[in-house]
N, C-alpha and C positions, 0 to 999 in steps of 0.2 A: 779085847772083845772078839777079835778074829779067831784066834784059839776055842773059845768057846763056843761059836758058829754064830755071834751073834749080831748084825748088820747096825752099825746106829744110827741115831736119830740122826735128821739134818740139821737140827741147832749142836752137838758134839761135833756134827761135822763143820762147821762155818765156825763156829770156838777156834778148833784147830787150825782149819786154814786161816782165821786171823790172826794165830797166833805166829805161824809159818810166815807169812805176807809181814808183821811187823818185827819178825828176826828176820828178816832179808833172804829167806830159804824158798825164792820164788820155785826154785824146780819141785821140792816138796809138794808147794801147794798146788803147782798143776798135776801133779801126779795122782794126790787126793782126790781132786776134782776130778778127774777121769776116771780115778776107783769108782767115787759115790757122786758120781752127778745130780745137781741139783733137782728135785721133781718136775715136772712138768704139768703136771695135775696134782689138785689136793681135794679133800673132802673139805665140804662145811656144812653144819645145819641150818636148815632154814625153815624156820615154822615150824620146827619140828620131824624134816623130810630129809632126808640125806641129799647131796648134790655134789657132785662133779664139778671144778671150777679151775678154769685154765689159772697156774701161775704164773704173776711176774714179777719180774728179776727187776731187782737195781744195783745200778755201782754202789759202790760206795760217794762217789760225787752225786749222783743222782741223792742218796738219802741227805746230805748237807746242803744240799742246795735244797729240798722242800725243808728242812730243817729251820734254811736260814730264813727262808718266806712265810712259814709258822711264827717265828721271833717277831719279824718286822711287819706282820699282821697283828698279832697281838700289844708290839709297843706303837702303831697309830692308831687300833682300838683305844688302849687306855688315853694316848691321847697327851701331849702336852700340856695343854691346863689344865688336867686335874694334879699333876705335880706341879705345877706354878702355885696352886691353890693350896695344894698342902704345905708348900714353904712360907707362903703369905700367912695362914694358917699357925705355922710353928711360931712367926714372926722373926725377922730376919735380927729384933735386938738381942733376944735370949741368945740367937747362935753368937751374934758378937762379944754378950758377957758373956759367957761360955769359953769363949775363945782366947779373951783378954783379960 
C-alpha cells in the first residue's frame, strides 16, 4: 500500500498490530503504531449533521473486562429459575431413561 501512496484504514492497521502483538514482534507493533497512530478524532452522523467526536482508546483488558460484565449481566438477567424451570419442564425422568 505504501508503494502506491496509499495510507490505510485504522482497522488494516490494528489487524496488523494484532497480528504483530500475537507473534511476539512487540518492536513491530510499536513501530506501526508510531507510523500510523491511532486518530484522535473521528467523524459521526448524527441527525443527519456531521460531528467531530473525541476518540477513545481501550486496552485490550479494558474490552474483556466490559465483555465480561456484558456475560454476567446478561446470565443474572435471564436468571436462574427460568433454567431450573426448564429442566423441571424437560422432567428430570426422560433425562434419567435417556441416560440408562
Amino acid at each position: 500500500m505504501e508503494e502506491l501512496g496509499i495510507r490505510p484504514d485504522q482497522s488494516i492497521v490494528r489487524m496488523v498490530g494484532d497480528v504483530f502483538q500475537n507473534l511476539g514482534m512487540l518492536d513491530k507493533y510499536e513501530k506501526l503504531n508510531k507510523k500510523y497512530p491511532p486518530p484522535t478524532w473521528e467523524y459521526r452522523y448524527i441527525k443527519g449533521k456531521r460531528v467531530k467526536i473525541q476518540v477513545k482508546h481501550l486496552n485490550a483488558a479494558d474490552v474483556e473486562e466490559a465483555g465480561k460484565r456484558n456475560i454476567a449481566a446478561d446470565v443474572e438477567e435471564a436468571g436462574e429459575c427460568n433454567i431450573a424451570a426448564d429442566v423441571e419442564e424437560a422432567g428430570e425422568c426422560n433425562i434419567t431413561e435417556s441416560a440408562g
